[in-house]
C-alpha positions in Angstrom: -0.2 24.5 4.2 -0.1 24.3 0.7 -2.3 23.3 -2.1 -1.9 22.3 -6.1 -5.1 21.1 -8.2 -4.1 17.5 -9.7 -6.2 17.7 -12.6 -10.0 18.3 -13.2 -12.3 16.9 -11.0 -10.1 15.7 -8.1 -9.5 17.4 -4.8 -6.5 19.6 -4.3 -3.2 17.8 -2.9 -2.6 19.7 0.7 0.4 19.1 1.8 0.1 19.8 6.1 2.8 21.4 7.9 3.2 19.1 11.1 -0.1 19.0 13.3 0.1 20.6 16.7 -3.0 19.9 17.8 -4.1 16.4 19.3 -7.5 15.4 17.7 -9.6 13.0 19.3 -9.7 9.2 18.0 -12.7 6.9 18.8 -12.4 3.3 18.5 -15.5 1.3 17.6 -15.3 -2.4 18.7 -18.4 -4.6 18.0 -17.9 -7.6 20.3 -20.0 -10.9 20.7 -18.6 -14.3 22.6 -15.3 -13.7 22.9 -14.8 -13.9 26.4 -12.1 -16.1 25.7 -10.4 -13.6 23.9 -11.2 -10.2 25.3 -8.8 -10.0 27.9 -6.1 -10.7 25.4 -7.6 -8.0 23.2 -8.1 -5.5 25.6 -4.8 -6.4 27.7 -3.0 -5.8 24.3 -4.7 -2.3 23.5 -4.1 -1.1 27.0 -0.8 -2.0 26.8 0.1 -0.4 23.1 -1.8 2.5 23.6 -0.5 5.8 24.8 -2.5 8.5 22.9 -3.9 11.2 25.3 -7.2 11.8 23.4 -8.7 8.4 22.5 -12.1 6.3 24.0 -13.0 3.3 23.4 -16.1 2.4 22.4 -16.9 -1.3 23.3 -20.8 -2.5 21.5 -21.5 -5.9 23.2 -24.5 -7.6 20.4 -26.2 -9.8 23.1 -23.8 -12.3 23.7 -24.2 -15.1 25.8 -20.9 -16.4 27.3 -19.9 -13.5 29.9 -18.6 -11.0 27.1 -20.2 -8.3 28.4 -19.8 -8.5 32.5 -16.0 -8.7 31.3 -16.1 -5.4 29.4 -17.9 -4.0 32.7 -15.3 -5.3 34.5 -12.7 -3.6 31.9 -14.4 -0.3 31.9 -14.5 0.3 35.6 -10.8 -1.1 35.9 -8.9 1.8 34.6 -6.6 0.6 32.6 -8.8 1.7 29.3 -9.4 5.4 31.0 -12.3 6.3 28.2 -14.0 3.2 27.9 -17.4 2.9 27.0 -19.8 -0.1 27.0 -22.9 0.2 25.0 -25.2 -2.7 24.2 -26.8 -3.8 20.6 -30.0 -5.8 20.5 -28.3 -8.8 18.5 -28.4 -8.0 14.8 -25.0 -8.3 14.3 -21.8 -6.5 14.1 -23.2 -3.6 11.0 -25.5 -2.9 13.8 -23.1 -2.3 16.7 -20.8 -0.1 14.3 -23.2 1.9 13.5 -24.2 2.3 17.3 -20.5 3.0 18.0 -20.0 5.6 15.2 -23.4 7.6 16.1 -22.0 7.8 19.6 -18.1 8.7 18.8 -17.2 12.2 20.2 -14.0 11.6 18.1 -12.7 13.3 14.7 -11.1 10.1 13.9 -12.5 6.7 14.1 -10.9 3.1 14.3 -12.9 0.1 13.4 -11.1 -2.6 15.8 -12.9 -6.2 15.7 -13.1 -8.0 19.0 -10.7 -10.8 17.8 -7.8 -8.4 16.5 -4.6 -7.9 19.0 -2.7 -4.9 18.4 0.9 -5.3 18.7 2.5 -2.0 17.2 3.3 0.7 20.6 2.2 3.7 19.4 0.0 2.9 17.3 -2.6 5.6 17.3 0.1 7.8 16.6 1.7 6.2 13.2 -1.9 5.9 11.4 -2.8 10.1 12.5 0.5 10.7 10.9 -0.4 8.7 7.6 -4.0 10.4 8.2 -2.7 13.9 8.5 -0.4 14.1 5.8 -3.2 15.0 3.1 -6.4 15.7 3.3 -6.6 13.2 0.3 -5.8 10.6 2.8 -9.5 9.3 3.9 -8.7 5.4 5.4 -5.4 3.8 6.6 -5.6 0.3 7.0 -2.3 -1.5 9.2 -0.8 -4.9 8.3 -3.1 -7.8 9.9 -1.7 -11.2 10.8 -2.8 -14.2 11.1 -2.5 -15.9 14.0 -0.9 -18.7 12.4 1.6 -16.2 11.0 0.5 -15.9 8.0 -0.1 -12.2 6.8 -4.2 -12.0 6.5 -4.4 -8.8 4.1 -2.4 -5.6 3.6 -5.4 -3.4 2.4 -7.7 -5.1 0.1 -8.1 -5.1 -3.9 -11.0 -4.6 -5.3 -11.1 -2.8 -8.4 -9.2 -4.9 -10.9 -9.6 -7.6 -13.6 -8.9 -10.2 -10.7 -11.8 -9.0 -8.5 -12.2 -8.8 -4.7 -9.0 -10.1 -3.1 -7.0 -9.6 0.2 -3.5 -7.9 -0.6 -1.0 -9.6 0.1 2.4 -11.3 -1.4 5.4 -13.1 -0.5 6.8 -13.0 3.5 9.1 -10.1 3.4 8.3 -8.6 0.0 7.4 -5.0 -1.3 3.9 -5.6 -1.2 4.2 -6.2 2.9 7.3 -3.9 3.4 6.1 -0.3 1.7 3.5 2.0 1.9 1.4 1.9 -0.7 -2.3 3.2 -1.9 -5.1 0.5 -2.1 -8.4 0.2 -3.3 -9.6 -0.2 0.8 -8.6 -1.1 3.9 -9.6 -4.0 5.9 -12.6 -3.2 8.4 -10.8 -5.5 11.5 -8.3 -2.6 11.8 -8.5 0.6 9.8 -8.9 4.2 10.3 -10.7 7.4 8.7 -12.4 10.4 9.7 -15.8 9.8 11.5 -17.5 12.8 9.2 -16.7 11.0 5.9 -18.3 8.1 7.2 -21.1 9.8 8.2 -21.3 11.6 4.7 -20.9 8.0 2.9 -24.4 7.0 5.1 -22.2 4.8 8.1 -22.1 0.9 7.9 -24.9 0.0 5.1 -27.7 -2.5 6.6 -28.1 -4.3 4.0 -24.6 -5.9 4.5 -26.2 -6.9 8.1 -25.0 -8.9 9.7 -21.8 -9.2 8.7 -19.2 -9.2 5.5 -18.9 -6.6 2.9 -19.6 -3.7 5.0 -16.2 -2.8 5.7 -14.9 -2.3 1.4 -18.4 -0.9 0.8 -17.9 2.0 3.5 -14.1 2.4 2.0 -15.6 2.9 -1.5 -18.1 5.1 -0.1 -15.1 7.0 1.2 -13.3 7.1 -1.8 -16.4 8.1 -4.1 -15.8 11.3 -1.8 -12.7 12.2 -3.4 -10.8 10.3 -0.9 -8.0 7.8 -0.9 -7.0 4.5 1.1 -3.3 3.6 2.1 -1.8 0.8 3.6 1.1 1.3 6.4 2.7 -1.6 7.1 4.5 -0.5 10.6 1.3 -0.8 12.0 0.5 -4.9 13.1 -2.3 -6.4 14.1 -3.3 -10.1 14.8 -6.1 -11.8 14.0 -7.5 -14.4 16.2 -9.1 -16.9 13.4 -9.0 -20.1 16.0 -11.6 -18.3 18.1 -13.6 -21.9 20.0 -12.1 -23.2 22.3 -10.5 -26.2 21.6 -12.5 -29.5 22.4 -9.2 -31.9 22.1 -5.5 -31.4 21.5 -5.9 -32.8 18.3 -9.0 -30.9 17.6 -7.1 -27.6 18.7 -4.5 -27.9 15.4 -7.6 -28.0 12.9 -9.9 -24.5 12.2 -13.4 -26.0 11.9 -13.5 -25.5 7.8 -10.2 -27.3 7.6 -11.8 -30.4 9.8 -14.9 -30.5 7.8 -13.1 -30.6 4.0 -10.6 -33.2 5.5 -12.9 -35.3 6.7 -15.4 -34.7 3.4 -12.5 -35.6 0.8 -12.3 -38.9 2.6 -16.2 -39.6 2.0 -18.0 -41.4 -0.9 -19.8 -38.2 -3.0 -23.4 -39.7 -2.3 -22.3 -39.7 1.9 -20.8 -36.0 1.6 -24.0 -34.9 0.0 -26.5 -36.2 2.1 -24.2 -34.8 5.3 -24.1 -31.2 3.3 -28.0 -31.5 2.8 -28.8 -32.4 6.5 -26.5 -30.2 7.8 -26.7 -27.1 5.8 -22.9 -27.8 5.1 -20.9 -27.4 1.9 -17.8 -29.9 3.3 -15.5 -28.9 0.5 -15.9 -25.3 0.6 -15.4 -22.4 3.3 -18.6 -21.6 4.1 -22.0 -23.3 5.3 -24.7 -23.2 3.7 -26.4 -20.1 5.6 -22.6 -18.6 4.8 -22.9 -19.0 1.6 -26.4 -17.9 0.9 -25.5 -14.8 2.7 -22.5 -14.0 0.0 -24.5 -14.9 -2.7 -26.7 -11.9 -1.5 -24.1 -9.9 -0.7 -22.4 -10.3 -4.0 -25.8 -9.5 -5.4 -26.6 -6.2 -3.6 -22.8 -5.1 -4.6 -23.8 -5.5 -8.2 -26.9 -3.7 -7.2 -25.3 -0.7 -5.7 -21.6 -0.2 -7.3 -22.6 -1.7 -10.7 -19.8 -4.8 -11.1 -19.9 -8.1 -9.8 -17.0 -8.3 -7.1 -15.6 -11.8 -8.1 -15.5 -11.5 -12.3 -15.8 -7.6 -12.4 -16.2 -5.7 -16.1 -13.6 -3.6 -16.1 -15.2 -1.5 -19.1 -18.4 -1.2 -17.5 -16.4 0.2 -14.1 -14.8 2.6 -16.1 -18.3 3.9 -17.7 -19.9 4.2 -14.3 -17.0 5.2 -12.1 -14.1 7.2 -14.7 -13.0 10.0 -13.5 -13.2 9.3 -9.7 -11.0 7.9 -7.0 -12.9 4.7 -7.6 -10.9 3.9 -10.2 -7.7 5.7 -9.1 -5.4 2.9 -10.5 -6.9 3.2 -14.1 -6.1 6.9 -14.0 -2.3 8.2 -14.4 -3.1 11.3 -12.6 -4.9 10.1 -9.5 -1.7 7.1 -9.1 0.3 9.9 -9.1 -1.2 12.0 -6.7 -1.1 8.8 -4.6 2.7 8.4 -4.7 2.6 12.0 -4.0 1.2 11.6 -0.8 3.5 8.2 0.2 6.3 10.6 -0.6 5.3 13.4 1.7 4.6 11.1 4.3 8.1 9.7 3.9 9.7 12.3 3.4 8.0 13.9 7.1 9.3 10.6 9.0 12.9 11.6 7.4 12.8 14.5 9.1 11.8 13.7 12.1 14.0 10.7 12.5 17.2 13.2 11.5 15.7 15.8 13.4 
């Protein structure tokens, strides 16, 4: 192992010789009412994943449609050896990570969410490699699908004159194809070491009980000195059609895409009296409890990293956060350390594969 300082302020580039040892990976999986989808889930990780030293750590948050006599069923079937079923009083999914990562006996930790299917073999093994390469390397986040084919997010994009925004770009482009360094990775299937998560203070609360909490604990890793890459050989899908469908013709519609079709076809004083009523905003993504829970989300962010996520001042980002792997893009030095790594890492699978 070797080691050159960057520049000031930075931690030292490390370039590993190959691991030998096998470290232990936990997987933390927050799960409420998807019965109708675990089997799929779980089929899928049994079936992808070969890794000697791994548990699974399955948090069921009082559901209420079978969820959790199914993960029973699961963890005494053997086909997930170390499989673990805890239980979360209900406060939502920031609550049953947190339970998850307190109990993890593993140096590594996967946040997996209970409607994500991975389809990569081997998985495990790709994003330790990526992991392992640097000890700059703090999160690796995998290429999520949706399951309507679309590509969901390859990392996310935070810190930027465009704000908070999945990364993604055209079907078959550089932004899906190469390995690159991103602001964070996407909490439904990333992973990072357990004890910088612990030293960031877990899964914050206050993003209970849901949303957010995934970038926030990424920043919290980078404002360690760490980084965040993307590996795109690494798929997983995302289940976004998660009800069951009613009707045939209901089945081809997500619910947000029923209710803006059928509120662009109603007279304005109609669509606000049903949005009123119904706590429904039938032109926009969210309902209203949704989007009162963002507006305090987005407030807290402001709160606690200083910039508003949507319309962030980039001046005032650079104040607060220069000279840190926060703002790692603004900063010649740190990009370059980045590429650094992505061309160790690279350069490692070149040998192997010629090997």
């Amino acid at each position: 192992m070797r080691s050159r300082a960057v520049c000031p302020g930075m931690r030292p580039i490390m370039v590993l010789a190959a691991p030998m040892s096998t470290p232990r990976v936990s997987i933390l999986m927050p799960v409420h009412n998807r019965a109708h989808l675990l089997d799929r889930v779980l089929g899928a990780l049994a079936d992808t994943t070969n890794y000697p030293e791994v548990e699974l750590l399955a948090v069921d948050d009082r559901s209420t449609d079978g969820s959790l006599d199914l993960l029973r069923r699961w963890e005494t079937s053997g086909r997930l050896p170390a499989m673990w079923v805890l239980e979360s009083p209900g406060a939502g999914a920031v609550v049953a990570l947190n339970t998850a990562l307190d109990a993890a006996s593993g140096e590594f930790c996967v946040q997996l969410d209970d409607d994500v299917k991975v389809e990569t073999p081997g998985w495990i093994e790709r994003m330790l490699e990526l992991m392992r390469i640097d000890v700059a390397v703090g999160v690796v986040t995998g290429k999520v699908v949706l399951d309507s084919g679309e590509i969901q997010a390859c990392g996310v994009d935070v810190v930027g004159p465009a704000g908070w925004r999945e990364r993604r770009g055209p079907p078959g482009g550089d932004v899906e194809r190469r390995v690159a360094e991103v602001d964070s990775g996407i909490g439904c299937f990333m992973m990072y070491r357990r004890s910088d998560a612990l030293e960031a203070g877990g899964y914050d609360p206050e993003w209970s009980p849901v949303w957010l909490d995934d970038v926030d604990l990424c920043m919290g890793i980078r404002a360690l000195g760490r980084k965040s890459f993307y590996l795109p050989d690494v798929v997983a899908l995302h289940y976004m059609d998660t009800r069951r469908p009613q009707s045939p013709g209901l089945a081809r519609l997500r619910p947000r895409q029923l209710a803006r079709a059928v509120g662009r076809r109603l007279p304005r004083r109609v669509r606000q009296l049903i949005d009123s009523r119904a706590g429904l905003h039938m032109l926009a993504y969210y309902t209203g409890e949704q989007a009162e829970r963002l507006r305090h989300h987005y407030a807290y962010w402001r709160e606690k990293w200083g910039w508003d996520p949507r319309n962030p001042d980039m001046a005032e980002i650079q104040r607060r956060w220069g000279g840190t792997e926060i703002c790692w893009a603004m900063d010649p030095e740190r990009r370059a350390a980045g590429e650094r790594v992505i061309a160790a890492f690279e350069a490692s699978r070149a040998a192997v594969s010629g090997a």
